[in-house]
N, C-alpha and C positions, 0 to 999 in steps of 0.2 A: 563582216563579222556579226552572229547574231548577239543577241543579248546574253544568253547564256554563255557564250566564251568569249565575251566579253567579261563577265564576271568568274571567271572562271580564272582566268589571267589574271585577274584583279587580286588571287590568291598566292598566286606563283610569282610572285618577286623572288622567291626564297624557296630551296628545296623543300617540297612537302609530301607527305606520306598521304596515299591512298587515304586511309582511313580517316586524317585529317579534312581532307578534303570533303568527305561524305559527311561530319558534321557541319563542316563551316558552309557548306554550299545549300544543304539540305537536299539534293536532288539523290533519288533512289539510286541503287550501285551499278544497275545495268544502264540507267543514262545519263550518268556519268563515266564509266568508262567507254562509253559512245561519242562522248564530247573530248574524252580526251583522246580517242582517236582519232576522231576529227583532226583535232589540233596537231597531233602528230604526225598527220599524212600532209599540211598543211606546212609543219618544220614551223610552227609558232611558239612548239614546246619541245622539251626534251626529256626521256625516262631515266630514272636510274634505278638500276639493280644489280647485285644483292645490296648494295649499302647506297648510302647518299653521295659518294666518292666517285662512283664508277659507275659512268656515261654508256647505257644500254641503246645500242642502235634498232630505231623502230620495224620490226618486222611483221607483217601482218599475218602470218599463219602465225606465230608464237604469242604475241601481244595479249589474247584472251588467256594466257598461262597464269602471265606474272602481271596483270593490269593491276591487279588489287593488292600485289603484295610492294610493288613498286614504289618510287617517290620519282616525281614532277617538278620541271621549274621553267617558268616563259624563257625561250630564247630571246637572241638580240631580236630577230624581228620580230617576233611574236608579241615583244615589250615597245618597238617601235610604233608597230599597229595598234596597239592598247593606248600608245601615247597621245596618239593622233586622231583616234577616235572624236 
């Protein structure tokens, strides 16, 4: 895990919105949602859209649609691996 999704995780205890994330992280829009695909393809995280309720399953032709309209939150293992770091 690098550093970057490492902290990256470090924000996702808790469903969060795209947007959220681009402040708290500081990293530009397009490599951030490159880390969160990362972490996606990885199953370290999870999407949800249209609301924070409902669990959008990761697909990589559609993911550049809704990456920024989305909310995020570490899976089990994704918070396992965070923990163990």
């Amino acid at each position: 895990m690098t550093d970057p999704e490492f902290d990256l995780l470090d924000e996702l205890y808790f469903v969060t919105p795209f947007r959220t994330l681009l402040q708290k992280t500081g990293l530009p829009a397009a490599e951030l949602e490159d880390q969160l695909r990362t972490l996606l393809e990885q199953g370290l995280i999870r999407s949800y859209w249209p609301d924070p309720d409902t669990e959008l399953a990761y697909e990589t032709t559609s993911f550049g649609a809704i990456a920024r309209d989305a909310a995020y939150l570490a899976s089990k293992e994704g918070l396992l691996q965070h923990n163990t770091r």
